[in-house]
Biopython code that builds the backbone (N, CA, C, O; Angstrom):
import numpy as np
from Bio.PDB.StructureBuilder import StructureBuilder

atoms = [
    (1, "UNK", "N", (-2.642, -17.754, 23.557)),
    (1, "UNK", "CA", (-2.366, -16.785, 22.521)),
    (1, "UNK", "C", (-1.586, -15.610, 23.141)),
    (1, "UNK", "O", (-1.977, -15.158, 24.217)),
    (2, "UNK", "N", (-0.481, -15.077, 22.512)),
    (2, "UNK", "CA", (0.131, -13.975, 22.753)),
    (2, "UNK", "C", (-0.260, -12.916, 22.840)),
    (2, "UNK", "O", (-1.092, -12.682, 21.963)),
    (3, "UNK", "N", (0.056, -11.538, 23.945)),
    (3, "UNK", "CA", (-0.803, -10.450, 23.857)),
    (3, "UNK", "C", (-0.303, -9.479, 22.630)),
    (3, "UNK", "O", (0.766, -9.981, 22.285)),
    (4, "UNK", "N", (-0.504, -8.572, 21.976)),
    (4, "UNK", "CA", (0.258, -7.404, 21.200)),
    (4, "UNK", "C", (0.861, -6.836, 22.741)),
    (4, "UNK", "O", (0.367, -6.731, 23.863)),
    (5, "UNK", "N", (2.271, -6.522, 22.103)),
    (5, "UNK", "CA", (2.939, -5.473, 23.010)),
    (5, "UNK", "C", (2.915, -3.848, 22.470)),
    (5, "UNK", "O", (3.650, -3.461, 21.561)),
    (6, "UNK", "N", (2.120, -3.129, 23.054)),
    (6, "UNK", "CA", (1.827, -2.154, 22.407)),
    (6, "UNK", "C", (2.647, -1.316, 23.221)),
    (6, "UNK", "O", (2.077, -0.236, 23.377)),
    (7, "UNK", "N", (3.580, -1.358, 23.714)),
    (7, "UNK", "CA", (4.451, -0.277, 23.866)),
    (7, "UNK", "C", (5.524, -0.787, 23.087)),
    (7, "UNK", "O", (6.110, 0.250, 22.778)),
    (8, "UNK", "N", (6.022, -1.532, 22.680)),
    (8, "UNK", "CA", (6.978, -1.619, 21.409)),
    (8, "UNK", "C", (6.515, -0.956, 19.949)),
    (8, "UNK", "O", (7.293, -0.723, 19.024)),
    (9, "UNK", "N", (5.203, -0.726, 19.943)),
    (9, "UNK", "CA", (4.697, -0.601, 18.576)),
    (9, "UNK", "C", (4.624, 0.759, 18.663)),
    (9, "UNK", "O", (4.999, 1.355, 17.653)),
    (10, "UNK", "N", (4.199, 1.506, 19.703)),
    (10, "UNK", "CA", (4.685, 2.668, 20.247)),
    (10, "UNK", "C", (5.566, 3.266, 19.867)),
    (10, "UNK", "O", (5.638, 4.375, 19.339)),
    (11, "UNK", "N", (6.715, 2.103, 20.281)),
    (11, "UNK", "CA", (7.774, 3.065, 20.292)),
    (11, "UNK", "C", (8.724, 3.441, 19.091)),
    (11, "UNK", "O", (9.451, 4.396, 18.818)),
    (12, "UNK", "N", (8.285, 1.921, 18.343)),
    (12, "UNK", "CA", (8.409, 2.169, 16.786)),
    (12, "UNK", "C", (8.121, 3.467, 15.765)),
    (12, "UNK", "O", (8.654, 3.981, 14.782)),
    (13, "UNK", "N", (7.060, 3.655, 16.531)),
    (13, "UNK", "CA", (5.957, 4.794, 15.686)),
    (13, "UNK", "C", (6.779, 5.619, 16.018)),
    (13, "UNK", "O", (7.481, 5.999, 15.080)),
    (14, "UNK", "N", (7.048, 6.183, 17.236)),
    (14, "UNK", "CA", (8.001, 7.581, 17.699)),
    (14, "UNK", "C", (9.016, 7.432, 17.133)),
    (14, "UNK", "O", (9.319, 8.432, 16.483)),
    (15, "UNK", "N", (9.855, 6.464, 17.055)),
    (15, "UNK", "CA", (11.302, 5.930, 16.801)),
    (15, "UNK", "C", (11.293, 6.676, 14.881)),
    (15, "UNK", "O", (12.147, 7.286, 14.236)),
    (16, "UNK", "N", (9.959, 6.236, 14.579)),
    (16, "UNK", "CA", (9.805, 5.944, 12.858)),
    (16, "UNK", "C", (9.445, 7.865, 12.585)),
    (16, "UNK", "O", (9.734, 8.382, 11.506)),
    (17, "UNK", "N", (8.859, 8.617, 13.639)),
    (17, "UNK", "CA", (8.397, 9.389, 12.845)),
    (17, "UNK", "C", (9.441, 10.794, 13.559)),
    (17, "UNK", "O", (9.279, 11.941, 13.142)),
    (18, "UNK", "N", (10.360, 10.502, 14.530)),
    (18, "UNK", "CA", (11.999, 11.267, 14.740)),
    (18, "UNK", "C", (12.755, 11.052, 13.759)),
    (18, "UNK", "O", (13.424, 12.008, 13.365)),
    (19, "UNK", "N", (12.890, 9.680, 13.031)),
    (19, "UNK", "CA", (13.627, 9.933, 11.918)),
    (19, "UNK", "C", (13.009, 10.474, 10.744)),
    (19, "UNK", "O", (13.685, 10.833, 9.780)),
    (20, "UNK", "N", (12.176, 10.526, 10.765)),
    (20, "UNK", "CA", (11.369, 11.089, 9.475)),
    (20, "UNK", "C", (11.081, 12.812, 9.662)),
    (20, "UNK", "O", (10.754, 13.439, 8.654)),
    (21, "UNK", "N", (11.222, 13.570, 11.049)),
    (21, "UNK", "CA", (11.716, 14.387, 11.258)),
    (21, "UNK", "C", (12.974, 15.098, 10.793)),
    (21, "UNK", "O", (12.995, 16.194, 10.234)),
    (22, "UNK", "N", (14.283, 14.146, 11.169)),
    (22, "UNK", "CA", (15.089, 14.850, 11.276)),
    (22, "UNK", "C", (15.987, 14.745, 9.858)),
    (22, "UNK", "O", (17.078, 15.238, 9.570)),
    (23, "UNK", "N", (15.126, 13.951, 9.147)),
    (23, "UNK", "CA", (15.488, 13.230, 7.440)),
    (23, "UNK", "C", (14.723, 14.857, 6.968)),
    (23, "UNK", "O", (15.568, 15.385, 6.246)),
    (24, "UNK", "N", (13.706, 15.650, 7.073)),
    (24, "UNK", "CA", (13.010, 16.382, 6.736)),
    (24, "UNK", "C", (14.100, 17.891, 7.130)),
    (24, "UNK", "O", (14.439, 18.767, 6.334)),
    (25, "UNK", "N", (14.486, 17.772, 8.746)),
    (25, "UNK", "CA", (15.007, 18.686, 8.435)),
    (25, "UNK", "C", (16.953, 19.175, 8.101)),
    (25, "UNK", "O", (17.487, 20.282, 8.160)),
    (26, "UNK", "N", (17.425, 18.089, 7.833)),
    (26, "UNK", "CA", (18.465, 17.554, 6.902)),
    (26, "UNK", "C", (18.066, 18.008, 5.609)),
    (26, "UNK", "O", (18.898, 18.730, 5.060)),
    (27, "UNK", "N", (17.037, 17.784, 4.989)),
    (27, "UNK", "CA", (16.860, 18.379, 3.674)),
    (27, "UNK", "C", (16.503, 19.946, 3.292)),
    (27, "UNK", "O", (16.535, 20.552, 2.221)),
    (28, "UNK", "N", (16.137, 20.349, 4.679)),
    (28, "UNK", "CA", (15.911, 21.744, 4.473)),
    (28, "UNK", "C", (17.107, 22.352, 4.744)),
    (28, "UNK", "O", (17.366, 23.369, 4.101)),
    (29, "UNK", "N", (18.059, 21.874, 5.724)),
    (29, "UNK", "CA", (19.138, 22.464, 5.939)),
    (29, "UNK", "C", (20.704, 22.453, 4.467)),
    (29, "UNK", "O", (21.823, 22.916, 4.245)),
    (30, "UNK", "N", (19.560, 21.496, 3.842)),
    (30, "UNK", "CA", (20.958, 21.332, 2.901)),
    (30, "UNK", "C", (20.412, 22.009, 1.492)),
    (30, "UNK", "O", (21.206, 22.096, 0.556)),
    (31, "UNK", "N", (19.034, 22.494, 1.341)),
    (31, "UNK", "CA", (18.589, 23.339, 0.589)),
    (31, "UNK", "C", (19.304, 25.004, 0.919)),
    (31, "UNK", "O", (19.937, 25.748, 0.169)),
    (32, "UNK", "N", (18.862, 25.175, 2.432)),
    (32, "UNK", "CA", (19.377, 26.967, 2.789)),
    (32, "UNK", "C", (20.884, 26.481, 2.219)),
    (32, "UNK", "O", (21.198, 27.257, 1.316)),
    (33, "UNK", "N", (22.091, 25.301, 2.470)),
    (33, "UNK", "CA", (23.049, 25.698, 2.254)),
    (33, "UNK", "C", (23.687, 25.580, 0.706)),
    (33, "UNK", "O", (24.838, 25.918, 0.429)),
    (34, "UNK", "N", (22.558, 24.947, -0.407)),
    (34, "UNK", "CA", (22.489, 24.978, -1.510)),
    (34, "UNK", "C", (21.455, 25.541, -2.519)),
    (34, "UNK", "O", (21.265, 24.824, -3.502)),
    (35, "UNK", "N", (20.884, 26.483, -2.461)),
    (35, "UNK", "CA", (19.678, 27.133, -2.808)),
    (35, "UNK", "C", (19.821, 26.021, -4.159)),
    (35, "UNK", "O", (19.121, 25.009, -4.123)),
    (36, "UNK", "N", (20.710, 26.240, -5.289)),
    (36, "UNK", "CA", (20.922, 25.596, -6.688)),
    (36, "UNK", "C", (20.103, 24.600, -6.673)),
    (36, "UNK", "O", (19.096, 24.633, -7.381)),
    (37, "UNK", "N", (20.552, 22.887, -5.375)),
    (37, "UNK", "CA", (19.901, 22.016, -5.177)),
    (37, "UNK", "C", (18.683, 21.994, -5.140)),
    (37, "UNK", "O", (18.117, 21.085, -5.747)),
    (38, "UNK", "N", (17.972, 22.891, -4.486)),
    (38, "UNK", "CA", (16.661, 22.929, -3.602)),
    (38, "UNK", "C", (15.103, 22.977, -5.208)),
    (38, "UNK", "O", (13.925, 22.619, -5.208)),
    (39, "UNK", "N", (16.045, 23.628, -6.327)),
    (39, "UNK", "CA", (15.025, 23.812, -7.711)),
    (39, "UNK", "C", (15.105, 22.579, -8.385)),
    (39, "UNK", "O", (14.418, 22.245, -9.350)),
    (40, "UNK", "N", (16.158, 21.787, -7.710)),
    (40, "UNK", "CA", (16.715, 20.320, -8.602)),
    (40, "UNK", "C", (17.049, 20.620, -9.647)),
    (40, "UNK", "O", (16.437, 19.858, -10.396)),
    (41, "UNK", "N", (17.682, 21.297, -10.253)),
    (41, "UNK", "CA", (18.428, 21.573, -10.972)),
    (41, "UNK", "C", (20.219, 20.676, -11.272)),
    (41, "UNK", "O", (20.612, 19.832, -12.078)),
    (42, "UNK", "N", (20.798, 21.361, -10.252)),
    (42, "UNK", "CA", (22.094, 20.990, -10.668)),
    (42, "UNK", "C", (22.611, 19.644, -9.286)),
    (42, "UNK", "O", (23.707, 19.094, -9.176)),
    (43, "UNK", "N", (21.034, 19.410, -8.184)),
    (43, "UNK", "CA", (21.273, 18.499, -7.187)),
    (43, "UNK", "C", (21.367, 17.537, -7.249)),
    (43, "UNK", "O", (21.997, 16.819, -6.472)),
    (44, "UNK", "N", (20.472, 17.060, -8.664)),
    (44, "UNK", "CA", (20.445, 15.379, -9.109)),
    (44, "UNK", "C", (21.644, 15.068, -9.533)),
    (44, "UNK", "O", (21.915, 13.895, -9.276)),
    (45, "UNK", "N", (22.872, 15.912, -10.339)),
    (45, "UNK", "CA", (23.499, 15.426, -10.614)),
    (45, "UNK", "C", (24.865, 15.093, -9.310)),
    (45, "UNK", "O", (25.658, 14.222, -8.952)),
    (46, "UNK", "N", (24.571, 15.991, -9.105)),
    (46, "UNK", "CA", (25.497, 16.056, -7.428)),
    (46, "UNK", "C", (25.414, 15.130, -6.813)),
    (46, "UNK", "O", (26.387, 14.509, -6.385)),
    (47, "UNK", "N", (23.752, 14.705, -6.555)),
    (47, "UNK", "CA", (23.693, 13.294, -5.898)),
    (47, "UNK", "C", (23.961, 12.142, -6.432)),
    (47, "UNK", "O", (24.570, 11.363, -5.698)),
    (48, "UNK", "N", (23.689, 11.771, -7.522)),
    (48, "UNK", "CA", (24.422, 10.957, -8.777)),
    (48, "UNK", "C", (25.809, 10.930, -8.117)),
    (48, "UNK", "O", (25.951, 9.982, -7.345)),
    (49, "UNK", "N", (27.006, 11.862, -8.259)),
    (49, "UNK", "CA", (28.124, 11.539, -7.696)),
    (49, "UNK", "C", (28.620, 10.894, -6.385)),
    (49, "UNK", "O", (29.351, 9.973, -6.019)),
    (50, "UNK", "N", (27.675, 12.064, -5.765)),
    (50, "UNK", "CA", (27.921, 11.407, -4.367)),
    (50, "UNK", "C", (27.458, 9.750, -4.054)),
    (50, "UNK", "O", (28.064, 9.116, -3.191)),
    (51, "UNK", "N", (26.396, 9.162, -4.797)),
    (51, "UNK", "CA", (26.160, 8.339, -4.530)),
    (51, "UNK", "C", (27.024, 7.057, -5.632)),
    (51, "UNK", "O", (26.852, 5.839, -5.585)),
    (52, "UNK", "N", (27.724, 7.642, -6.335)),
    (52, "UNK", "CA", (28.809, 6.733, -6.863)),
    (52, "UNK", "C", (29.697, 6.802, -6.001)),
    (52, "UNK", "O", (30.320, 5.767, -6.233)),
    (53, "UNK", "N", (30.278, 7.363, -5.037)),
    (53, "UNK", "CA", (31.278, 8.025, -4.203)),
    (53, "UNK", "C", (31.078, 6.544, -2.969)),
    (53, "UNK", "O", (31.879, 5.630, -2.773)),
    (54, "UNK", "N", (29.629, 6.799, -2.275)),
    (54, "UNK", "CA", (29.393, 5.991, -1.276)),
    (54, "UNK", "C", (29.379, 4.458, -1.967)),
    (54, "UNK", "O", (29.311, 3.644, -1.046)),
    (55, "UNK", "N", (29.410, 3.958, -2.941)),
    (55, "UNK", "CA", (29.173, 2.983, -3.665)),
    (55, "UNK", "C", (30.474, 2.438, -3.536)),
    (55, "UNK", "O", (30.789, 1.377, -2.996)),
    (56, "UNK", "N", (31.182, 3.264, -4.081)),
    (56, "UNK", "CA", (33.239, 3.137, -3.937)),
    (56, "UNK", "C", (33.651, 2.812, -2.531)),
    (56, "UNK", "O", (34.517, 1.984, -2.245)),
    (57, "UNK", "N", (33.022, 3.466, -1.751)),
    (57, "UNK", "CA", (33.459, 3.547, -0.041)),
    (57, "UNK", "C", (32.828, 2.154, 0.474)),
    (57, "UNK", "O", (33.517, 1.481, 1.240)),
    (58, "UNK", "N", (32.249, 1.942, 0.302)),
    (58, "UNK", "CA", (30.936, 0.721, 0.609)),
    (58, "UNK", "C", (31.765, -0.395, 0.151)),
    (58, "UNK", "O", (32.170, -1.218, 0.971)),
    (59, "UNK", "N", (32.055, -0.491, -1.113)),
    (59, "UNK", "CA", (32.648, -1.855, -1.753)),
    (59, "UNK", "C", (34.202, -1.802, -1.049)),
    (59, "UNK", "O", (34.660, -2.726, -0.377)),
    (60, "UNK", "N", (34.666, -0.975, -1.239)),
    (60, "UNK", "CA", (35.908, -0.760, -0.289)),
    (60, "UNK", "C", (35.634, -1.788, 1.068)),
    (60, "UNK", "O", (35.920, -2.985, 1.068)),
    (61, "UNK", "N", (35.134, -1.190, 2.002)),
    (61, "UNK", "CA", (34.775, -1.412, 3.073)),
    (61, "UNK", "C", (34.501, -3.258, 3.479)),
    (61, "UNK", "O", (35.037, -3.955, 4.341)),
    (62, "UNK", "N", (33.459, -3.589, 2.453)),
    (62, "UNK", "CA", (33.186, -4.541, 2.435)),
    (62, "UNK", "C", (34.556, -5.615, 1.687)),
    (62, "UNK", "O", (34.486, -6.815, 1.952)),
    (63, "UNK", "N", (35.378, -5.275, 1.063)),
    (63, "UNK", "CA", (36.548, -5.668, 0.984)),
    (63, "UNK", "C", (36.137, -6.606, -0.542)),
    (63, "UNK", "O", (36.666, -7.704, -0.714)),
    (64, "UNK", "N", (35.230, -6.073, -1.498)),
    (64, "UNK", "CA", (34.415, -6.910, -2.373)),
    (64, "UNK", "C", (35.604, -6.827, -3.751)),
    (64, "UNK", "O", (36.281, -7.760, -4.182)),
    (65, "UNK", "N", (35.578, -5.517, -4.193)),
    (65, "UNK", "CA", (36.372, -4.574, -4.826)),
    (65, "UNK", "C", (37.091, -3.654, -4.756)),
    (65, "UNK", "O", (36.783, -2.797, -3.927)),
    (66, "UNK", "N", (38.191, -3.469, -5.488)),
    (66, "UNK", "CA", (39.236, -2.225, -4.934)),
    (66, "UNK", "C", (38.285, -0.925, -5.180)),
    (66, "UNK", "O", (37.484, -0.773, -6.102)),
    (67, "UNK", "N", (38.617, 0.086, -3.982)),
    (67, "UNK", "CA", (38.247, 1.512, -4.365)),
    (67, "UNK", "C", (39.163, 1.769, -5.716)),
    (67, "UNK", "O", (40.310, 1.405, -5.972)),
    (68, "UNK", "N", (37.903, 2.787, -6.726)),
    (68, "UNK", "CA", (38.423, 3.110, -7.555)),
    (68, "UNK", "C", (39.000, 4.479, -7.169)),
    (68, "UNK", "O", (38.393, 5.111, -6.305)),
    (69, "UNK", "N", (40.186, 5.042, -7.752)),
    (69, "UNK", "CA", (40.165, 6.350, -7.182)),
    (69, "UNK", "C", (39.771, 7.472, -8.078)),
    (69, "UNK", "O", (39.808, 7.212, -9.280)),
    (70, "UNK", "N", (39.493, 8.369, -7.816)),
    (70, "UNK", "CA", (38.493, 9.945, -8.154)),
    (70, "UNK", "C", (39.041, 11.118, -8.495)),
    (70, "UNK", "O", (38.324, 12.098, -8.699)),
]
sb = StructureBuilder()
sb.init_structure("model")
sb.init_model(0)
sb.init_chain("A")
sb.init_seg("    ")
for serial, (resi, resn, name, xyz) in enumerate(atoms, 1):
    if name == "N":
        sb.init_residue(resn, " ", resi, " ")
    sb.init_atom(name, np.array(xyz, "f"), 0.0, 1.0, " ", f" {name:<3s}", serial, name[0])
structure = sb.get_structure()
């Protein structure tokens, strides 16, 4: 029977909870530079775009569909 490698699982955990750090402070930094965003107010819709934006770039990329242009 195989042993657990518990320094991989380790390192996962650290690996898992730096990004979950720096995802945390990405969002605070983009609140100070959008107070508007930070009440959710006018951010959902912002992100809505942006994430039609990366959707366009993505299919682009992947060569699936033409970028539409904006």
């Amino acid at each position: 029977m195989a042993k657990t490698n518990f320094q991989y699982e380790k390192r996962q955990k650290e690996l898992e909870k730096k990004k979950k750090a720096e995802e945390k402070a990405r969002r605070k930094l983009e609140a100070k530079n959008n107070p508007k965003a930070a009440d959710g107010t006018e951010g959902e819709e912002a992100d809505a775009d942006d994430a039609d934006a990366d959707d366009a770039a993505d299919a682009a990329a992947e060569g699936d569909a033409p970028a539409q242009p904006q």
